[in-house]
C-alpha positions, -999 to +999 in steps of 0.1 A: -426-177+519-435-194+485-417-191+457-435-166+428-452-184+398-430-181+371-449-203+345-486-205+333-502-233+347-509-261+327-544-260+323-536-222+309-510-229+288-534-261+272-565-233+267-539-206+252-528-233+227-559-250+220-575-217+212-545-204+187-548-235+169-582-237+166-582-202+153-556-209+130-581-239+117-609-216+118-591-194+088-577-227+074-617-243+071-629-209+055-606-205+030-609-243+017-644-236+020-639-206-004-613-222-025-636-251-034-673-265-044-698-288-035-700-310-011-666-307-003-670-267+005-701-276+026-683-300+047-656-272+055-680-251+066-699-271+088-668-283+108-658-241+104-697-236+123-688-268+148-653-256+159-672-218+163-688-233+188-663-254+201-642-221+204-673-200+226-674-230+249-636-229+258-633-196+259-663-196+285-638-222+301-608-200+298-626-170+311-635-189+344-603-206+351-587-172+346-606-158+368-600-184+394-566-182+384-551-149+384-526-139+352-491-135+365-480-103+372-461-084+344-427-074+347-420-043+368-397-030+339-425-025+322-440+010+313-476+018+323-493+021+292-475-011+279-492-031+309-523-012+299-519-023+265-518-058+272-541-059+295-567-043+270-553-068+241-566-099+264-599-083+274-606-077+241-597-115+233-622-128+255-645-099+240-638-115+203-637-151+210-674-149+224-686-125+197-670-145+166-689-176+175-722-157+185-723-140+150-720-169+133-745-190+156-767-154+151-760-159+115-770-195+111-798-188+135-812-160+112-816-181+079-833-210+101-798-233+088-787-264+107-758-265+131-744-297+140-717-300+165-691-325+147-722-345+138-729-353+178-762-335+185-778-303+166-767-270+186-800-251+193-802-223+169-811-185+185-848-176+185-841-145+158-856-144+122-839-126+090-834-151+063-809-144+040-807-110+045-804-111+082-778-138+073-758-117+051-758-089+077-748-107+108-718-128+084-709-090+074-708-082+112-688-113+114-662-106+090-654-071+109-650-090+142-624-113+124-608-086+109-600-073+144-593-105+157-562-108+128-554-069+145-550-083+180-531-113+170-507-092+156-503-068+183-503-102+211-474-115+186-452-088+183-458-078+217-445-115+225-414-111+201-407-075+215-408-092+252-383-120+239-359-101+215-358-064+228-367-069+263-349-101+267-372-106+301-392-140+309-427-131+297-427-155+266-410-185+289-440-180+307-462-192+275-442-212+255-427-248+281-396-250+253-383-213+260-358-214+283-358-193+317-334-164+318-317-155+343 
C-alpha cells in the first residue's frame, strides 16, 4: 500500500506562491500608482492591469491542476465546520482570483482603454461600452472584490498560524518546504 501524500506537490506549492506574491505586487503597483504622478503612476498601473491578467490565467491553471490533483485530506482532528470553513475560504479564492482580474479587464474594456500584456501583445478588450462611468462603476465593483480578498487572506493566515501554533498538526508543513514535519 502507498504511502499517504504528506506534502503539496510541487507544481501546487509553485501556483500557491506565485499567486501570494503576485497579489502582494498587485497592492504594492496600486499604491505606487496612487502615491505618485505622471508617467511614472501610468506605468504602475499598466504592469498593475498586465499582472491582473497574468493572475486570471494562473488561477485558470491552478483551478485545473487542482482539480486533476485532489487537495490533501485535512486532519481528522479537525472539527466539521472548521473543514467547512476552509474548504469555503479556497472556493471563494478561486471565485476572487477570476473576478478581480475580470473587473478590471471589464473596467478597462468599458472606457475603450488599452491593455498591454507586459508590452508583448494587446489583450483583447471585452465587447461592453460605458465610458467613464461604466469605468468608475465596474473599478468600484472592483475595489469591493479586493476588499474581500484582504478578508480571506486574513482568515487563510490565521487559519495557517492557528494550525501551526495551537494545533501544532502538519497542515502548514504541507505548504511551506522549510517547515519541518512533526511527528
Amino acid at each position: 500500500m502507498a504511502e499517504p501524500r504528506n506534502r503539496y506537490s510541487t507544481v501546487s506549492l509553485i501556483l500557491h506562491w506565485l499567486l501570494a506574491a503576485l497579489i502582494l505586487a498587485q497592492v504594492l503597483l496600486i499604491t505606487a500608482h496612487e502615491a505618485t504622478e505622471g508617467p511614472l503612476a501610468r506605468q504602475f498601473v499598466e504592469i498593475h492591469k498586465a499582472s491582473g491578467m497574468l493572475i486570471l490565467v494562473l488561477t485558470l491553471v491552478r483551478i485545473g491542476w487542482r482539480i486533476a490533483n485532489p487537495a490533501l485530506p485535512l486532519p481528522d482532528t479537525m472539527k466539521r465546520w472548521e473543514k467547512l470553513l476552509a474548504g469555503a475560504t479556497h472556493i471563494l479564492f478561486y471565485v476572487l482570483l477570476i473576478a478581480l482580474p475580470l473587473t478590471g479587464w471589464a473596467a478597462v474594456s468599458a472606457r475603450g482603454g488599452e491593455l498591454s500584456w507586459f508590452g508583448l501583445f494587446d489583450w483583447p478588450l471585452l465587447p461592453i461600452g460605458g465610458g467613464r462611468e461604466g469605468y468608475r462603476s465596474l473599478i468600484d465593483i472592483h475595489g469591493v472584490v479586493v476588499k474581500g480578498l484582504y478578508v480571506l487572506i486574513a482568515l487563510h493566515v490565521l487559519g495557517a498560524l492557528k494550525h501551526q501554533f495551537i494545533d501544532r498538526d502538519n497542515v502548514l508543513h504541507r505548504m511551506i518546504p522549510l517547515i519541518p514535519r512533526r511527528p
